[in-house]
N, CA, C and O atoms as a CHARMM CRD file, in Angstrom:
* protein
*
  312
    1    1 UNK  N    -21.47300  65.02400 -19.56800 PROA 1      0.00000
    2    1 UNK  CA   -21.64000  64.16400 -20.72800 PROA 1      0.00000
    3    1 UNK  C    -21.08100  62.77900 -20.39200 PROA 1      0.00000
    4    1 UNK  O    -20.01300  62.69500 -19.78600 PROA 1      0.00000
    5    2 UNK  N    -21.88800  61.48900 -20.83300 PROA 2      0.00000
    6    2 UNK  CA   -21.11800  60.41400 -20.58700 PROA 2      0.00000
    7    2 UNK  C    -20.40400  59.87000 -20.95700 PROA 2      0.00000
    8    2 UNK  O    -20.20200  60.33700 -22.07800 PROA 2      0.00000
    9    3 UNK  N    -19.47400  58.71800 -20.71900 PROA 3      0.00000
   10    3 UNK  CA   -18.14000  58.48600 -21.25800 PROA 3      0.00000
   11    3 UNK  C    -19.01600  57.24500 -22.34000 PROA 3      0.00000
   12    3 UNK  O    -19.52600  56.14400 -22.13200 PROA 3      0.00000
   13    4 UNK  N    -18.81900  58.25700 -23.71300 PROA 4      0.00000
   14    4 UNK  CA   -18.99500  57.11800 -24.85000 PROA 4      0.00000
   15    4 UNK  C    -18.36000  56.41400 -25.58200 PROA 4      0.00000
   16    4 UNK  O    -17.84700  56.95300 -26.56300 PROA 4      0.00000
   17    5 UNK  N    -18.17000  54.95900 -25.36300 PROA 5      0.00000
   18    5 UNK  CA   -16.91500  54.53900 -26.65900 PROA 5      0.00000
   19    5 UNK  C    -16.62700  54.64300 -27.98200 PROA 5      0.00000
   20    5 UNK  O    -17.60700  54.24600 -28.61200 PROA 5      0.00000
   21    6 UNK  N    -16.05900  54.86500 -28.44700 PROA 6      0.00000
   22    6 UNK  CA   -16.01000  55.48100 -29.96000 PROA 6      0.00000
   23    6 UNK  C    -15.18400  53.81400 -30.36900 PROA 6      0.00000
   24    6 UNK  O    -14.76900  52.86200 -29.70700 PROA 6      0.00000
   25    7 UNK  N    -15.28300  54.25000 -32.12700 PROA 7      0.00000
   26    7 UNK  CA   -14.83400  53.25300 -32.84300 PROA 7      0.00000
   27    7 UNK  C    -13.28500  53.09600 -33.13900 PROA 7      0.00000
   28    7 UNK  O    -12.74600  53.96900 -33.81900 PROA 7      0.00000
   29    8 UNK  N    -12.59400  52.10400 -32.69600 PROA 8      0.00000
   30    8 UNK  CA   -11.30200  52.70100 -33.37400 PROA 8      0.00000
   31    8 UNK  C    -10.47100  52.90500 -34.35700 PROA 8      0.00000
   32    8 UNK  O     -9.30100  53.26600 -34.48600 PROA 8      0.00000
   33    9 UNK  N    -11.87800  52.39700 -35.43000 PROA 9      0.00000
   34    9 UNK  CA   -11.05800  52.50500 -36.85200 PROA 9      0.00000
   35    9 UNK  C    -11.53000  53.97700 -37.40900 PROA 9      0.00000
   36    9 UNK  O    -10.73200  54.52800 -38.16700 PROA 9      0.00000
   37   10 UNK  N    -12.84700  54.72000 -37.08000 PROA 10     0.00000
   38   10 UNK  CA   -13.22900  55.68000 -37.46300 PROA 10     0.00000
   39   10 UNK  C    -13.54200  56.80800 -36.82400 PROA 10     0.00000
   40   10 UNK  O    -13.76500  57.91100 -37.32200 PROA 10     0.00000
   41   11 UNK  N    -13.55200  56.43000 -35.49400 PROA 11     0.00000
   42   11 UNK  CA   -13.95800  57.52100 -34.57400 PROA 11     0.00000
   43   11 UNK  C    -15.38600  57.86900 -34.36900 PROA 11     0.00000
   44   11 UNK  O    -15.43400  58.94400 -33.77100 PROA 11     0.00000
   45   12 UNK  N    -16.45700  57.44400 -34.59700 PROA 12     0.00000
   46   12 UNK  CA   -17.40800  57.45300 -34.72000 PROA 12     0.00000
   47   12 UNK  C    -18.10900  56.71600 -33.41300 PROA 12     0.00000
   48   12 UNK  O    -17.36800  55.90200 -32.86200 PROA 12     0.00000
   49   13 UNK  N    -19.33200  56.86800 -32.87800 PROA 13     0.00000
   50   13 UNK  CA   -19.77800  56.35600 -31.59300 PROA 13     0.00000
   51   13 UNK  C    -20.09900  54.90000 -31.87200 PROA 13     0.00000
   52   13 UNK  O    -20.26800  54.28100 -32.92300 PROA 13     0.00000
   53   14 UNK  N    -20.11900  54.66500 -31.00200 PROA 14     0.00000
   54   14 UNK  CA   -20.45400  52.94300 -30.95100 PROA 14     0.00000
   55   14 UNK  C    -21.72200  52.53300 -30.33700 PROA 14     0.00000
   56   14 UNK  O    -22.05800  52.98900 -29.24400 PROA 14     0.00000
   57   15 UNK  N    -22.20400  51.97200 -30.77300 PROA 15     0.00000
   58   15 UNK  CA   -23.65000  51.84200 -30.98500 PROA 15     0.00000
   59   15 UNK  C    -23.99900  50.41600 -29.57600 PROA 15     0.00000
   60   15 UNK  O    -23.52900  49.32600 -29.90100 PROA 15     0.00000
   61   16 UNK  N    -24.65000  50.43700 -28.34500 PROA 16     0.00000
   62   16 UNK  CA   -25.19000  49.36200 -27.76000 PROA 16     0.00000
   63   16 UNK  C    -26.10100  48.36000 -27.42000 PROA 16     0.00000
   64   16 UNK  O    -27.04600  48.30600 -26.63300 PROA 16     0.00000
   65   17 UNK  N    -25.60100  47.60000 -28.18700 PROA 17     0.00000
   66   17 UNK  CA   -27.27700  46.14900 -28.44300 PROA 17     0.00000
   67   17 UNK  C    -27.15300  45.75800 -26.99900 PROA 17     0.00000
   68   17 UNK  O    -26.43400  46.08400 -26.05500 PROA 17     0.00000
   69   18 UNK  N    -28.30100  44.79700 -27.24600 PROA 18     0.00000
   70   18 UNK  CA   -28.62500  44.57600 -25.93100 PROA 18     0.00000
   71   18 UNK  C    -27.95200  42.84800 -25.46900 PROA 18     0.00000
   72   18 UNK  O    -28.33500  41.78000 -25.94700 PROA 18     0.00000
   73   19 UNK  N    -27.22500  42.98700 -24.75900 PROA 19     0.00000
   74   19 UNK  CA   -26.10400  41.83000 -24.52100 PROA 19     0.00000
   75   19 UNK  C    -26.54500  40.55200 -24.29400 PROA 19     0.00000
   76   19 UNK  O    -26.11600  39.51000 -24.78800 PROA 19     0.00000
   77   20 UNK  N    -27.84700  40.78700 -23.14800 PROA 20     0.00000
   78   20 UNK  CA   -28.53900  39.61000 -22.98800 PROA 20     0.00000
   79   20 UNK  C    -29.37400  38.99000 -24.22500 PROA 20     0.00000
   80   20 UNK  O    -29.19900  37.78900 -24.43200 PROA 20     0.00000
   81   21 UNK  N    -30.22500  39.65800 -25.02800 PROA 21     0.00000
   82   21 UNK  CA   -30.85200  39.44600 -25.75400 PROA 21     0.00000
   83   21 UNK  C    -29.83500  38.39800 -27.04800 PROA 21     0.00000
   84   21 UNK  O    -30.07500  37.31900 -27.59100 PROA 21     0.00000
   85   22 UNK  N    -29.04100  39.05800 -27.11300 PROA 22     0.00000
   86   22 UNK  CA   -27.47900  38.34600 -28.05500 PROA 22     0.00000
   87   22 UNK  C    -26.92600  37.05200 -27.36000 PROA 22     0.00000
   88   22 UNK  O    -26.49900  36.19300 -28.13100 PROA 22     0.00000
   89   23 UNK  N    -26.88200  36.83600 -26.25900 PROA 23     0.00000
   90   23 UNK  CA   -26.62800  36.27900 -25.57800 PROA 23     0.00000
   91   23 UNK  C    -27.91700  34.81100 -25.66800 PROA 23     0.00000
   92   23 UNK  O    -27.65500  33.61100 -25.57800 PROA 23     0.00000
   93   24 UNK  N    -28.82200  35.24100 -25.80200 PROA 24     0.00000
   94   24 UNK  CA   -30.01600  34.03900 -25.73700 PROA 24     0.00000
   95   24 UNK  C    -30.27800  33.55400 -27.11200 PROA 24     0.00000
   96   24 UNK  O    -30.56100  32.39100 -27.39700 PROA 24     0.00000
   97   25 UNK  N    -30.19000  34.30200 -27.73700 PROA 25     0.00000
   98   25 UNK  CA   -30.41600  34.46400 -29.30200 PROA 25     0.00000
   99   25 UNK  C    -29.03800  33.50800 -29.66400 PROA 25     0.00000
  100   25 UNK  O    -29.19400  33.06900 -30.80300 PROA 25     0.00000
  101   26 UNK  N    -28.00900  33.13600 -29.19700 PROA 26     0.00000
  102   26 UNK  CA   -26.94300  32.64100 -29.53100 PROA 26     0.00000
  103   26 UNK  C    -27.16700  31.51500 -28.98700 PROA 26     0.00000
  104   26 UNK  O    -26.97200  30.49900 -29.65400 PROA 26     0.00000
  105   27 UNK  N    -27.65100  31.42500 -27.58500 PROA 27     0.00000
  106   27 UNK  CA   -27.68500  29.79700 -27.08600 PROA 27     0.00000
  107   27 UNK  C    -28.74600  28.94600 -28.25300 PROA 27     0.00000
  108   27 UNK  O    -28.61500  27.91300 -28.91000 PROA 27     0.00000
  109   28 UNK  N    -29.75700  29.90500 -28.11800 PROA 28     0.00000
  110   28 UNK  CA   -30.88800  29.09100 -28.80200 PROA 28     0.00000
  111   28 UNK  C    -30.72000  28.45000 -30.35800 PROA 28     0.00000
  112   28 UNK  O    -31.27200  27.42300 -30.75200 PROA 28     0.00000
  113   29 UNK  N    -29.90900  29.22900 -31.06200 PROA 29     0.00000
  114   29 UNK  CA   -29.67200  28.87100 -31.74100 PROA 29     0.00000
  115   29 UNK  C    -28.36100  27.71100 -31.63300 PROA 29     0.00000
  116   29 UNK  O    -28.54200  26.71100 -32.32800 PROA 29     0.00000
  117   30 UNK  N    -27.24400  27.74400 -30.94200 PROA 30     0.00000
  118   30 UNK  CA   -26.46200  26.33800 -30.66800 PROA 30     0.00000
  119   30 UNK  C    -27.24900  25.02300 -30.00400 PROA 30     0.00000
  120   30 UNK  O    -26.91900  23.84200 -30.12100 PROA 30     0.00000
  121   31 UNK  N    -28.43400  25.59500 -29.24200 PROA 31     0.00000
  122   31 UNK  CA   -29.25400  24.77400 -28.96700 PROA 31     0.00000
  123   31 UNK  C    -30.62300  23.99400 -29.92700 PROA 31     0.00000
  124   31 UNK  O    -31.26200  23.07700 -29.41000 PROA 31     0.00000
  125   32 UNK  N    -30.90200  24.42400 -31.15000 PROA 32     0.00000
  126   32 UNK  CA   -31.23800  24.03600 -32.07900 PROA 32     0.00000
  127   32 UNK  C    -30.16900  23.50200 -33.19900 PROA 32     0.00000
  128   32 UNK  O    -30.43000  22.71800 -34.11100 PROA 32     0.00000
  129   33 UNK  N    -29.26600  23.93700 -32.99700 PROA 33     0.00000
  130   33 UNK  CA   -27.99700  23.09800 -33.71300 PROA 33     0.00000
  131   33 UNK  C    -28.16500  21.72600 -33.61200 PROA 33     0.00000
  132   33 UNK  O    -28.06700  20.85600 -34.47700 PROA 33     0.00000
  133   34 UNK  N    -28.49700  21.64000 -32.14600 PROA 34     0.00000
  134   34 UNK  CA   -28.58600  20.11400 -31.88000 PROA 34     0.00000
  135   34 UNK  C    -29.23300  19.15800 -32.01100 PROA 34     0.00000
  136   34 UNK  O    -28.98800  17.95200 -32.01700 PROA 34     0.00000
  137   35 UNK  N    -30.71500  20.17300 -32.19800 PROA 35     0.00000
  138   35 UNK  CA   -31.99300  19.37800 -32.33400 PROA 35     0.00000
  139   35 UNK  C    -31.74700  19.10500 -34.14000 PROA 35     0.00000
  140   35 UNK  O    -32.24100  18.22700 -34.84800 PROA 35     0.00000
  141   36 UNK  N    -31.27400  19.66400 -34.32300 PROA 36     0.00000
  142   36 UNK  CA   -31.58800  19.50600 -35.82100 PROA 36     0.00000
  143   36 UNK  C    -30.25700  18.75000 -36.38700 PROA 36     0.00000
  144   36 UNK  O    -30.30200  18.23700 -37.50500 PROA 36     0.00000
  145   37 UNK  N    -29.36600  18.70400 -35.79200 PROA 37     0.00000
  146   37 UNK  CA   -28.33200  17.30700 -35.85300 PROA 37     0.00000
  147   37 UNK  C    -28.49300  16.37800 -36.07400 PROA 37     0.00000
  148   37 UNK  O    -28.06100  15.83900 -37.09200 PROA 37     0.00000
  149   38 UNK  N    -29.42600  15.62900 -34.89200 PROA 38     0.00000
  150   38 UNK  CA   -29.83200  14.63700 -35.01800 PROA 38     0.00000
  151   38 UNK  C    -30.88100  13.88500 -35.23600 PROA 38     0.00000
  152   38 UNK  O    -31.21300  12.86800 -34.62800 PROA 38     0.00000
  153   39 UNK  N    -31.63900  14.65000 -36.53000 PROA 39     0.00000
  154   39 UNK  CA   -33.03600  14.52800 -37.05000 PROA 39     0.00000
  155   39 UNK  C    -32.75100  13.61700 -38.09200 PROA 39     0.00000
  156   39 UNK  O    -33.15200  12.47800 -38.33200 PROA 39     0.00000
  157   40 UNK  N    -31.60800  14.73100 -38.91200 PROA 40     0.00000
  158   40 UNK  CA   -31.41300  13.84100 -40.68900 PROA 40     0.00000
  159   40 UNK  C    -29.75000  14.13700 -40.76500 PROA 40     0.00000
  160   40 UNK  O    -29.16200  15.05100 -40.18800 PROA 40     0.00000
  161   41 UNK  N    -29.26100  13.28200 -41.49000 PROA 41     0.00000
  162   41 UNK  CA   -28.00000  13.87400 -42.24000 PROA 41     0.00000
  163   41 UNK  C    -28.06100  14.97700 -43.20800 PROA 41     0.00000
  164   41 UNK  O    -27.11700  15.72800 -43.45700 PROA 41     0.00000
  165   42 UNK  N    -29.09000  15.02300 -43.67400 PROA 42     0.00000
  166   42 UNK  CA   -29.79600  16.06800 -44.67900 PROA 42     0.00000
  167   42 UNK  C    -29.68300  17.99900 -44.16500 PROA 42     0.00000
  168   42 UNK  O    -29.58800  19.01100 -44.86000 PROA 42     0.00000
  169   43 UNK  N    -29.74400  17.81900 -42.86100 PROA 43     0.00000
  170   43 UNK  CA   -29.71500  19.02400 -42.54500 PROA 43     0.00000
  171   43 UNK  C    -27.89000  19.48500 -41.67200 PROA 43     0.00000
  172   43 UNK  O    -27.87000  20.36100 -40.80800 PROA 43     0.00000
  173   44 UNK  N    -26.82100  18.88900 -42.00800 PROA 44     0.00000
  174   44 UNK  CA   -25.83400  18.72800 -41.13800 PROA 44     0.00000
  175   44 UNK  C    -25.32600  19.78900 -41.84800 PROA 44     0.00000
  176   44 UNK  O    -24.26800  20.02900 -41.26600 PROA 44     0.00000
  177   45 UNK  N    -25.47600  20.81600 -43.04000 PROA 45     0.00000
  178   45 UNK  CA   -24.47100  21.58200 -43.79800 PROA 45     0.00000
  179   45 UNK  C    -25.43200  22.69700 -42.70700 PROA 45     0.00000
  180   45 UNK  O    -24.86300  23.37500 -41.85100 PROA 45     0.00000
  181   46 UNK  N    -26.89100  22.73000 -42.91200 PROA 46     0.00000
  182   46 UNK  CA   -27.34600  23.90500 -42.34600 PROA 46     0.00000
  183   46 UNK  C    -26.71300  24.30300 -40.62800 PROA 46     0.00000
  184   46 UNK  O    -26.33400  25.31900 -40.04500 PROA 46     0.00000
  185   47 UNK  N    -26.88800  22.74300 -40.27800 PROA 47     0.00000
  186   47 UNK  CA   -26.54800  23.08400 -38.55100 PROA 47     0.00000
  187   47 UNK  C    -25.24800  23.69500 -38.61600 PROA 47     0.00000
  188   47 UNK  O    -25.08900  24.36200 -37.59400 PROA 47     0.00000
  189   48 UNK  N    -24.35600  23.74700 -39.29700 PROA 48     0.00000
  190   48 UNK  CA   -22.97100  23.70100 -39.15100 PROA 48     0.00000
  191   48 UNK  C    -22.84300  25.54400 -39.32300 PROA 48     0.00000
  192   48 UNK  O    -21.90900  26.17900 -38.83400 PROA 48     0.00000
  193   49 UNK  N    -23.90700  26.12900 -40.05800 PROA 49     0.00000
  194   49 UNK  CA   -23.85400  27.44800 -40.68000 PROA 49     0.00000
  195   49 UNK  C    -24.60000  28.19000 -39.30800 PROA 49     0.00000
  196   49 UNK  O    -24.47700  29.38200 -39.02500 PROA 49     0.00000
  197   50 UNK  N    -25.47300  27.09200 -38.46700 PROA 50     0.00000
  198   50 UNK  CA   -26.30800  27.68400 -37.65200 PROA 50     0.00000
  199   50 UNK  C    -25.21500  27.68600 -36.23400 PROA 50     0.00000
  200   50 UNK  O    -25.17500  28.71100 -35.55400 PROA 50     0.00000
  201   51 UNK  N    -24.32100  26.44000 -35.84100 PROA 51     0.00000
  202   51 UNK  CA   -23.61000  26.97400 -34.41900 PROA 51     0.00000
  203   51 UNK  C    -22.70400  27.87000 -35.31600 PROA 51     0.00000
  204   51 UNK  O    -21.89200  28.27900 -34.48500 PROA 51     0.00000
  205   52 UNK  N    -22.49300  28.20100 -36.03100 PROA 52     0.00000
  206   52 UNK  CA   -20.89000  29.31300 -36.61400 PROA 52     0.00000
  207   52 UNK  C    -22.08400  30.55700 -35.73500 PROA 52     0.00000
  208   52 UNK  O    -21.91100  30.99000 -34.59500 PROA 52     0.00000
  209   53 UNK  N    -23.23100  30.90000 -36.64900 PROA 53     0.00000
  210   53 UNK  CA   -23.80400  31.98700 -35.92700 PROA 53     0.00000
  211   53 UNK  C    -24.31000  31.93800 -34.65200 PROA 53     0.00000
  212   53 UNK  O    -24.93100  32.95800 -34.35300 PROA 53     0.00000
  213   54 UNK  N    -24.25400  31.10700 -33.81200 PROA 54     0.00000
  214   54 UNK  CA   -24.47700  31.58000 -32.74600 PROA 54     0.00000
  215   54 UNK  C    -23.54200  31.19600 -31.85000 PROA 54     0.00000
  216   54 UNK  O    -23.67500  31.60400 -30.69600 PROA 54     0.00000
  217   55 UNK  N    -22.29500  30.25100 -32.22100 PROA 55     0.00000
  218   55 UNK  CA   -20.90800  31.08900 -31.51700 PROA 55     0.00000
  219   55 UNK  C    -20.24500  32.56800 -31.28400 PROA 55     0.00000
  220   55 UNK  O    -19.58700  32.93600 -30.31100 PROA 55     0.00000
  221   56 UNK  N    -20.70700  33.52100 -32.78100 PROA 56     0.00000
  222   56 UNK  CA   -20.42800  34.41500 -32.91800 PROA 56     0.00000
  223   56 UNK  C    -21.45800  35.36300 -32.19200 PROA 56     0.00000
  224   56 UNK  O    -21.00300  36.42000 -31.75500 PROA 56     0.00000
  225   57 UNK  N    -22.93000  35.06900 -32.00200 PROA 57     0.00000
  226   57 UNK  CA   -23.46200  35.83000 -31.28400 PROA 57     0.00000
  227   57 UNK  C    -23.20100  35.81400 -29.53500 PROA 57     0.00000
  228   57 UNK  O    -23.23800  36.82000 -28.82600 PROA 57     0.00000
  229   58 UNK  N    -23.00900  34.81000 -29.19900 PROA 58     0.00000
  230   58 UNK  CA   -21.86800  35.10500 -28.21300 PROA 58     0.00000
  231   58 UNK  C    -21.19000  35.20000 -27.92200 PROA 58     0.00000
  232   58 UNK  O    -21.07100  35.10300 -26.70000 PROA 58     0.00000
  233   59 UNK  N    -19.85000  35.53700 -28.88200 PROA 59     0.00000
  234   59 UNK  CA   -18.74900  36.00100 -28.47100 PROA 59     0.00000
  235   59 UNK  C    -19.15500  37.43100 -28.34400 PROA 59     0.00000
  236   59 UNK  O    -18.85100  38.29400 -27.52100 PROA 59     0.00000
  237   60 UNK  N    -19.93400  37.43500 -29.40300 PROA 60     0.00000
  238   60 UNK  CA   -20.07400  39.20300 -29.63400 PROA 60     0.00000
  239   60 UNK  C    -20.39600  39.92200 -27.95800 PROA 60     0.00000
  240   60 UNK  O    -19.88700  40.82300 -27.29100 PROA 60     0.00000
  241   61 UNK  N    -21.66300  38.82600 -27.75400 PROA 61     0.00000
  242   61 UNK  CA   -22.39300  39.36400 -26.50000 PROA 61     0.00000
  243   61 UNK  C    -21.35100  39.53200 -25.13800 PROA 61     0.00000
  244   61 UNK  O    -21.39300  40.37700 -24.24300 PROA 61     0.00000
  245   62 UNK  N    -20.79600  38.86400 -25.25800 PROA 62     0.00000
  246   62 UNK  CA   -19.41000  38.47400 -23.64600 PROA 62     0.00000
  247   62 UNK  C    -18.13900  39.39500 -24.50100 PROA 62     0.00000
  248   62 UNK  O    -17.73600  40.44100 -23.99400 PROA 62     0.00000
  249   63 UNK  N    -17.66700  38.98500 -25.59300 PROA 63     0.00000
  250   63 UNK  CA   -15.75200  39.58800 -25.79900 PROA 63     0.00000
  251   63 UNK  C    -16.27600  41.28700 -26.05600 PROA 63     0.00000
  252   63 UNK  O    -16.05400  42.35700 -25.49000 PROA 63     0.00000
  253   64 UNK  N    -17.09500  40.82800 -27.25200 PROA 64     0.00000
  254   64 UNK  CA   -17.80700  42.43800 -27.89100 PROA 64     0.00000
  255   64 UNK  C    -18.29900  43.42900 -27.42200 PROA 64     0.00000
  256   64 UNK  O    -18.18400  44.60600 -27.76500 PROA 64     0.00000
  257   65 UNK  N    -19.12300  42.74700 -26.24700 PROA 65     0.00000
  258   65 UNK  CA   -20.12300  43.97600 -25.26200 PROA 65     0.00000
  259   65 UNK  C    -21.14400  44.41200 -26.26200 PROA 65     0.00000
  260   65 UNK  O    -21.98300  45.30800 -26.16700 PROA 65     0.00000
  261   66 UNK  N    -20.91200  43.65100 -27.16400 PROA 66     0.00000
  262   66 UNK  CA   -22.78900  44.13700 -27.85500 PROA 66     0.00000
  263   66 UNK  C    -22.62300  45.35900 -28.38900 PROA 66     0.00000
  264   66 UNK  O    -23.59200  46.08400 -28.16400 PROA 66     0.00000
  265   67 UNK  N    -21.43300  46.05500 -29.24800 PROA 67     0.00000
  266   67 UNK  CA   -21.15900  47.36500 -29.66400 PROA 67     0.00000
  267   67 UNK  C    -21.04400  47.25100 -30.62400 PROA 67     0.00000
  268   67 UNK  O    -20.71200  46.09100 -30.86900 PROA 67     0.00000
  269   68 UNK  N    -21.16900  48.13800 -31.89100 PROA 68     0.00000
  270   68 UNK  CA   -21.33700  47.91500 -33.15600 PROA 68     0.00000
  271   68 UNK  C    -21.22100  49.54100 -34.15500 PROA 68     0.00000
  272   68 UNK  O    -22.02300  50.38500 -33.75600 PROA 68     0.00000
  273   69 UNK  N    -20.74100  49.78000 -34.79300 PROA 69     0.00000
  274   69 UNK  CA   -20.08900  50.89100 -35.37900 PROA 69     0.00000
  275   69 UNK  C    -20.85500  50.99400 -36.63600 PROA 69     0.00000
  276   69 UNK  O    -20.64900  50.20900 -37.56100 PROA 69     0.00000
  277   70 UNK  N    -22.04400  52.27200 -36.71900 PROA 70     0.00000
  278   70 UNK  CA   -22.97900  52.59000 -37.57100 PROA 70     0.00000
  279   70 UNK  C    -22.70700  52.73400 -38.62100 PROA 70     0.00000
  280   70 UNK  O    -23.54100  52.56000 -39.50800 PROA 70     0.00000
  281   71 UNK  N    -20.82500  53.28100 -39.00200 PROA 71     0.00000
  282   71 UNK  CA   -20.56100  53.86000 -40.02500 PROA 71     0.00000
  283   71 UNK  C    -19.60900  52.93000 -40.99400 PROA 71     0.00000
  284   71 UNK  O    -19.65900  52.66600 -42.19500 PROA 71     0.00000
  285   72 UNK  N    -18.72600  52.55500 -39.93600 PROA 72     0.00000
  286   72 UNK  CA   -17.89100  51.72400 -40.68300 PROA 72     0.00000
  287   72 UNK  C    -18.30100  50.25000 -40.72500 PROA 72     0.00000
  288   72 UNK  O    -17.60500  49.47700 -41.38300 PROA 72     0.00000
  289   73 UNK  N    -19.57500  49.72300 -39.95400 PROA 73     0.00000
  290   73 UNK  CA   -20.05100  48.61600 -40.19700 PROA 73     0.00000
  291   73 UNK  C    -18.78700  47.43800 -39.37200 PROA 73     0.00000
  292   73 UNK  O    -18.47100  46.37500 -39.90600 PROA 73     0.00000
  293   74 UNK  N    -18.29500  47.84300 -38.21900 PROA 74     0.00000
  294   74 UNK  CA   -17.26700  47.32800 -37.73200 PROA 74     0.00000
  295   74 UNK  C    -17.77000  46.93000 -35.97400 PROA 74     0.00000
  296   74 UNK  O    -18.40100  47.78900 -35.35800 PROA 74     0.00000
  297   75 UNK  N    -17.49100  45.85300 -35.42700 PROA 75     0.00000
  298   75 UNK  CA   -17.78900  45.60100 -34.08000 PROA 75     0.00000
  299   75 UNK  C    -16.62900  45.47000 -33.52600 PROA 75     0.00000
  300   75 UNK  O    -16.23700  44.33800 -33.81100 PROA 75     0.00000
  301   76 UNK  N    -15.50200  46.26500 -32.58900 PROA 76     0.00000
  302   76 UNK  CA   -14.49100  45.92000 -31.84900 PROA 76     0.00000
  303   76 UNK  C    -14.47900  45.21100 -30.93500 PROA 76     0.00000
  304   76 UNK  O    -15.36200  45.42000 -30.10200 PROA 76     0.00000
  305   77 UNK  N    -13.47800  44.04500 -30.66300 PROA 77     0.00000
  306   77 UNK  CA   -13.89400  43.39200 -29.36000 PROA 77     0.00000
  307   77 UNK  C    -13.06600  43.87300 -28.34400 PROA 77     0.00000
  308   77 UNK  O    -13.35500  43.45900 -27.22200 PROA 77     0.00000
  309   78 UNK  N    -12.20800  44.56000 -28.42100 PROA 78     0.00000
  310   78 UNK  CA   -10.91100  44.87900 -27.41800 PROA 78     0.00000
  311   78 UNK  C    -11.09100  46.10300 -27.39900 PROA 78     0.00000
  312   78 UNK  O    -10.33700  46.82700 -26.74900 PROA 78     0.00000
């Protein structure tokens, strides 16, 4: 059987996205952050909501390992 990581708030298996995919999905979006920066002032609340999420999709992808806990709705990074 293989060595599966479990959750450590519930014990429950931990679920594996796909790192790269999180990983691109995060640039692209900090990379449209930018485009859309410097279009209008009009859109500066959205960009600001858009790098938060895709800082977080790569931390997730690199600190997180792309793991995610079905039950308790929890992603450990450590």
């Amino acid at each position: 059987m293989p060595n599966v990581p479990h959750c450590p708030s519930c014990g429950n298996e931990l679920l594996q996205k796909n790192r790269v995919l999180l990983f691109v999905v995060g640039l692209v979006a900090v990379g449209a952050t930018a485009a859309c920066f410097f279009l209008s002032p009009f859109f500066w609340i959205a960009t600001s909501f858009l790098v938060l999420i895709g800082g977080f999709l790569i931390a997730w992808s690199t600190l997180g390992k792309g793991r995610w806990c079905r039950q308790c709705k929890k992603f450990p990074v450590f």
